[in-house]
N, C-alpha and C positions, 0 to 999 in steps of 0.2 A: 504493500500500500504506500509506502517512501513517507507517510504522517508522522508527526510526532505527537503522540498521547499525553495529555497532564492527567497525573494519577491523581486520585482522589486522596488526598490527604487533610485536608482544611472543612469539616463539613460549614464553617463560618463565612468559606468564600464568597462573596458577594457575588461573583459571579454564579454561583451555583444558586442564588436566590430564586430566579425563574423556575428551578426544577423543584425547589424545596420548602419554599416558603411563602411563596404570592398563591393565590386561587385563580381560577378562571376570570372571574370579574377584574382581579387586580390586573390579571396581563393585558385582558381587551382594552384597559383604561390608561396602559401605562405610560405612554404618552401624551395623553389628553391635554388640549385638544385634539393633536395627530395623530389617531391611531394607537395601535397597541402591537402586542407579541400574540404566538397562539403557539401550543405543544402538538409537534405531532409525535404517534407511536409508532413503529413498528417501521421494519425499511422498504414495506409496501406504499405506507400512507406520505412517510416524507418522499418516495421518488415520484410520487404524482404531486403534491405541494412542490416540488421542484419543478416537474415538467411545465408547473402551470406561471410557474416565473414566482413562485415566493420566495424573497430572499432570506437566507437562514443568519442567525446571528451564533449561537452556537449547536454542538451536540451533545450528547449524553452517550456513550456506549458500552456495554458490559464488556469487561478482557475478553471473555469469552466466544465473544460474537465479530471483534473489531476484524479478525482475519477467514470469519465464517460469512454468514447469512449478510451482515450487515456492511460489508468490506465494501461494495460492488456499490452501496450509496456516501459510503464516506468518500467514495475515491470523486463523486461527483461533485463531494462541495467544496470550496474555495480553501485553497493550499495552508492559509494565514488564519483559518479559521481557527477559532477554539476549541477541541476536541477533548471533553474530560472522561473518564474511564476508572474503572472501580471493579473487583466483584457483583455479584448477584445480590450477595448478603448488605455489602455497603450499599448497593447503589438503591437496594430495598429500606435501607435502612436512612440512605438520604431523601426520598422521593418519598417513604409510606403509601407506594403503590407494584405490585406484580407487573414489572416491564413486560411488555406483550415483542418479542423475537427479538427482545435485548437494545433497541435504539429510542430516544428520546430525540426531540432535535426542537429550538426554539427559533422562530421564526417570524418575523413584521407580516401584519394580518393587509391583506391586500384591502384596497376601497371596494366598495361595494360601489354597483350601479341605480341608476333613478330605476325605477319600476317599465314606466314608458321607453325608455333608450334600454331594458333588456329585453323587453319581450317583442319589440317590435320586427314585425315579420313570423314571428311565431305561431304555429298551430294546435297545441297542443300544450298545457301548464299544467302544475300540482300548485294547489294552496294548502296553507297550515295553516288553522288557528286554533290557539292558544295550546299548542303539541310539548308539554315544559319536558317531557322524557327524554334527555337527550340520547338515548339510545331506540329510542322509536322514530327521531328524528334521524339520525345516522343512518336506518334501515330502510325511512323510507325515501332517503334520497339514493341509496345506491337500488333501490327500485325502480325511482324513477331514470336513475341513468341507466338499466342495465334493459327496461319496458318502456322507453319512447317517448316518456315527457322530456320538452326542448329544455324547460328552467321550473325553478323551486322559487315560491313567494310565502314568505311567513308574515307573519303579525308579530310585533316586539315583545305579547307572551310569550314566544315560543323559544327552547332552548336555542341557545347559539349553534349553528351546526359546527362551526369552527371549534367547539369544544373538544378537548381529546377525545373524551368518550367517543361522541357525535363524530369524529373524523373518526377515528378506528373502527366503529362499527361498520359506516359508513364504507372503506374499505378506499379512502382516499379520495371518493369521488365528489365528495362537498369541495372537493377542490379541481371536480372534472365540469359537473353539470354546472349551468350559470342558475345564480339564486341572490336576491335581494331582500328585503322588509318592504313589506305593502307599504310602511309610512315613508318609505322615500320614494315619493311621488310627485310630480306638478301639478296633474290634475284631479281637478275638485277637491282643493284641502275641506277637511270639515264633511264632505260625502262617505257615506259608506263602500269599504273595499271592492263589494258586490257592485255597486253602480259605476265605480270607475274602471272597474273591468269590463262591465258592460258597454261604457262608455268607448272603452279601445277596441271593441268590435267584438267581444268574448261572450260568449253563452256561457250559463255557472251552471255546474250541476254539484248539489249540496249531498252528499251522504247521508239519509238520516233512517233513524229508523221511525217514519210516519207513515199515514196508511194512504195517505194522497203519493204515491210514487211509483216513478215509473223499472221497470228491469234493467238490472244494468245490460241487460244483453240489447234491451230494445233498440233496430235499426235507427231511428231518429239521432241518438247520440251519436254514432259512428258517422253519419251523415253531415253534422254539424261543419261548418268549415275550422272555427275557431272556439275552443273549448276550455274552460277552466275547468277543472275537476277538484272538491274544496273536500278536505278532512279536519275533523275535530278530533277535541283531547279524547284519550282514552277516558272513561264511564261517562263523562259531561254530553260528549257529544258537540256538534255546532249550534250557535246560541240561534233563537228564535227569532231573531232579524234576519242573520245570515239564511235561513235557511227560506222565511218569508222571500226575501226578493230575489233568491236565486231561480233560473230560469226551469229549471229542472229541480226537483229532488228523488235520488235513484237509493237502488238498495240491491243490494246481494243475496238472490235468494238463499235461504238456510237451511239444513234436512237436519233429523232429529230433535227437534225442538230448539235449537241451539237460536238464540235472538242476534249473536253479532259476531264479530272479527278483533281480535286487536289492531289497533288500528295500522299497525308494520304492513299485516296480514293481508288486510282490507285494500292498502294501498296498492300491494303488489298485484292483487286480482284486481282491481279498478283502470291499476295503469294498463294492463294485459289486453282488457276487452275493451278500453277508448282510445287508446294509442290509432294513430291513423296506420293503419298498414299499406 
């Protein structure tokens, strides 16, 4: 690999503070007002955080991994970079989390785009609201990257997908599919989500489970030119406005008595049968 590794001797290094001592919230704010840092895991998640141009500040590597599994992503970050490296036990014991194939790596959180300048020209979107599981969130975007939705819109409930969790389940691809927050929008502040996606030409179809709905197999969905497809939190569901003025409200038939899906679940068969093929 030709790197030179700093061992982990100092758990007080301040540079090691991103791995050890800040939370999610602290990293996303850590420059504020400019942005923040975000952790990825694993040397799956940071070589797609790289291919997607996030610049890395340092890494995290277990000895054990620096010349295995994880070698082939160190060798892709910058020469000068800071590389620190530990056992299993320390680096468990600096982080108080189970490294997922030994790499941590800290990283400046790219900007996010307006709502309008990412979906335009799109056919096909996922909405969140209020999804705070960042591991429902993680699942359901590499759903949607892996089943056909172009972009991911959340609501500021919703976990950060840039969260580690949320990136590692995710499986790297919160940093393939393009995704934004409904509230960074131009048009119609003060309107509801539902109407200014209406407004960009999108038909909503709301998940719910009501007796006014149509199948999600039914042709007219697949026909749609321009489709929003909206999910809610696991047990809550989407709230009663959202689901009032969406254009559609569809549902998943169920056998056995069974009333619903986790919502991961629900996404993955949702994106399956609206995706335009």
């Amino acid at each position: 690999m030709g790197r030179e590794l700093i061992e982990i001797r100092d758990y007080e290094d301040p540079r090691l503070d991103v791995y050890a001592r800040l939370n999610e919230t602290q990293l996303r704010h850590y420059f504020e007002p400019n942005g923040g840092l975000l952790i990825t895991e694993s040397p799956k998640v940071t070589e797609r955080a790289l291919a997607s141009g996030c610049r890395p500040v340092s890494a995290l590597v277990e000895s054990n991994q620096a010349e295995g599994e994880a070698a082939a992503v160190l060798d892709q970050l910058p020469s000068d970079l800071p590389v620190f490296t530990g056992s299993s036990d320390t680096i468990r014991k600096l982080t108080n989390i189970p490294m997922t194939r030994g790499l941590l790596c800290c990283m400046m959180r790219p900007g996010l785009q307006k709502v309008e300048d990412l979906i335009c020209g799109m056919h096909r979107i996922a909405v969140l609201e209020n999804v705070t599981n960042p591991t429902n969130v993680g699942a359901i975007i590499r759903s949607a990257a892996a089943l056909g939705m172009e972009a991911v819109l959340l609501n500021s409930a919703c976990s950060d997908p840039f969260y580690r969790r949320a990136a590692r389940v995710s499986m790297g691809t919160v940093f393939q599919v393009p995704w934004t927050y409904l509230e960074n929008s131009d048009t119609g502040k003060g309107m509801h989500y539902v109407r200014r996606l209406q407004a960009l030409g999108f038909k909503t179809a709301a998940l719910a489970l009501r007796k006014d709905t149509v199948s999600i197999s039914d042709p007219c969905l697949r026909k749609e030119e321009k489709l929003a497809v909206i999910l809610g939190a696991e047990g809550e569901g989407l709230t009663d406005e959202t689901i009032d003025l969406s254009d559609y409200t569809i549902k998943i038939p169920m056998a056995h008595g069974v009333d619903s899906l986790n919502v991961a679940a629900c996404s993955a068969v949702a994106f399956w049968e609206l995706a335009r093929k």
